[in-house]
C-alpha positions as CSV (number, residue, x, y, z in Angstrom):
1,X,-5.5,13.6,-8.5
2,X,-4.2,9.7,-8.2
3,X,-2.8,9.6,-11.4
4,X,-0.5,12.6,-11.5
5,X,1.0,12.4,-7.5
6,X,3.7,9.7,-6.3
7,X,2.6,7.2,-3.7
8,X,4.9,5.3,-1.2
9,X,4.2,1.9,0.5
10,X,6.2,1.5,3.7
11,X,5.8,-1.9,5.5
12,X,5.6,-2.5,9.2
13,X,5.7,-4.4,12.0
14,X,3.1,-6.4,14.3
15,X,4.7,-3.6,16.9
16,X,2.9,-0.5,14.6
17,X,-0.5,0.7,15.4
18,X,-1.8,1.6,12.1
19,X,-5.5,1.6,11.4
20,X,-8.2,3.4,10.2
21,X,-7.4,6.9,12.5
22,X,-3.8,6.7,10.8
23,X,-3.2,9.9,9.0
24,X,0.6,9.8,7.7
25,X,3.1,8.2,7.5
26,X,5.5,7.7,10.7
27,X,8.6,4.9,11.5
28,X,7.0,3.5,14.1
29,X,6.7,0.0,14.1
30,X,8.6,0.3,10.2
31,X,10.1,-2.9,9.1
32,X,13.8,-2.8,10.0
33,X,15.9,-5.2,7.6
34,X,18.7,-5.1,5.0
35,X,17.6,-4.5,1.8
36,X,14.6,-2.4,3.1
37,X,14.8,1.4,3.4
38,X,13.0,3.3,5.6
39,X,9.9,4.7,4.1
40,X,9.7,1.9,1.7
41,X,9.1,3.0,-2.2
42,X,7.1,3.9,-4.8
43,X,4.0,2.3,-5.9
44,X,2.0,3.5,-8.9
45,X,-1.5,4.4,-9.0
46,X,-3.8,3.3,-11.4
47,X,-6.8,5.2,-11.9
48,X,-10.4,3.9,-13.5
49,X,-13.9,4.9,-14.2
50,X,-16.3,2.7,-15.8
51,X,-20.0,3.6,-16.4
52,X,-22.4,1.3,-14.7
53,X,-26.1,1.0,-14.5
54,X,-26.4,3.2,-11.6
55,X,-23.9,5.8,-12.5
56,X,-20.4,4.7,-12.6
57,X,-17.5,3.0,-10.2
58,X,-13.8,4.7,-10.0
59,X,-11.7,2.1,-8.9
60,X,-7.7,3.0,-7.7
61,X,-5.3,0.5,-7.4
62,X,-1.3,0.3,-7.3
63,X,1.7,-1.8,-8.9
64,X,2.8,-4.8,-6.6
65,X,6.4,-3.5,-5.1
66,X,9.3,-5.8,-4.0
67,X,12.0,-5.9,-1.9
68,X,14.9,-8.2,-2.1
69,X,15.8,-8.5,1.5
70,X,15.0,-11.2,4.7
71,X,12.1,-9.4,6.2
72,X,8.7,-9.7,8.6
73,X,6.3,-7.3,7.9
74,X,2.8,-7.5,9.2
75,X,1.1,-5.0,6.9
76,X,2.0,-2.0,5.2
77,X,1.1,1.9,4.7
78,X,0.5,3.5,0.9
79,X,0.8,7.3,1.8
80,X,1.2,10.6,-0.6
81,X,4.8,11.5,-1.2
82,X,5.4,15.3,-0.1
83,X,2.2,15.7,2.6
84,X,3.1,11.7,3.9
85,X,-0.6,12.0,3.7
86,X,-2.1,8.0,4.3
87,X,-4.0,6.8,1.5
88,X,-5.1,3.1,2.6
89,X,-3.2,0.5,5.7
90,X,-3.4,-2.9,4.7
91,X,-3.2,-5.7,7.0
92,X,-1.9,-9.1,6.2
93,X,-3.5,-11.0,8.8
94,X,-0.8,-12.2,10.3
95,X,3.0,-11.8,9.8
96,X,4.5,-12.5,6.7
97,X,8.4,-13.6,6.4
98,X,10.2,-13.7,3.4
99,X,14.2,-15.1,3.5
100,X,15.0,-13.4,0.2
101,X,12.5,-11.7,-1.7
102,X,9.2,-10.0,-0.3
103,X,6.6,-9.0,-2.5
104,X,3.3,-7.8,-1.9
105,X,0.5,-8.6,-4.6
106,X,-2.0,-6.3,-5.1
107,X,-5.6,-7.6,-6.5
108,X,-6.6,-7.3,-9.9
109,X,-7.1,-4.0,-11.2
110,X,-10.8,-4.2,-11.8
111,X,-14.3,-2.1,-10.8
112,X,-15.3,-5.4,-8.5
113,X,-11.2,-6.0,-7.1
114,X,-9.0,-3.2,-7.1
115,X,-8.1,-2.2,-3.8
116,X,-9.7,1.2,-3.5
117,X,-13.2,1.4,-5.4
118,X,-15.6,4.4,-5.4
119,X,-19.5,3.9,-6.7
């Protein structure tokens, strides 16, 4: 259940190889920096179901976490605290660099934006 377990997001490098096979969490490729600690910290899961003409949509997203420290990342891992089971990788693109404060903004929580959605 989403809404009951404690999820992680943990940032990385353009040196990780996290995709879709990636099934935990690991330090490979993990941002290094001060200010950030390894395994990077808890997001919170938000958990939706709407009706909709063809049934209904469960959409999951999480709270937009911060770090105040000089960092690169170039995407991050959300994974299940206890199992480090991997939940979603997201990948910004290319790297991101932040000289004091490094947030990462998750999309609106709704059935057509969130970042996980179910039909």
């Amino acid at each position: 259940n989403f809404a009951t377990n404690t999820f992680y997001m943990a940032l990385y490098t353009n040196a990780a190889t996290l995709d879709e096979t990636t099934t935990a969490y690991t330090t490979q490729g993990e941002v290094v920096a001060s200010g950030y600690t390894a395994g990077g910290q808890i997001v919170t899961a938000t958990v939706t179901s709407v009706p909709t003409s063809s049934g209904s949509v469960t959409y999951i997203n999480f709270s937009s976490p911060s770090w105040t420290a000089a960092l690169t990342a170039r995407g991050a891992l959300i994974y299940k605290a206890g199992d480090n089971g991997a939940v979603c990788v997201l990948d910004f693109g290319n790297d991101k660099t932040s000289t004091s404060t490094f947030t990462v903004q998750m999309p609106a929580n709704t059935s057509t934006s969130a970042l996980i959605r179910l039909a």
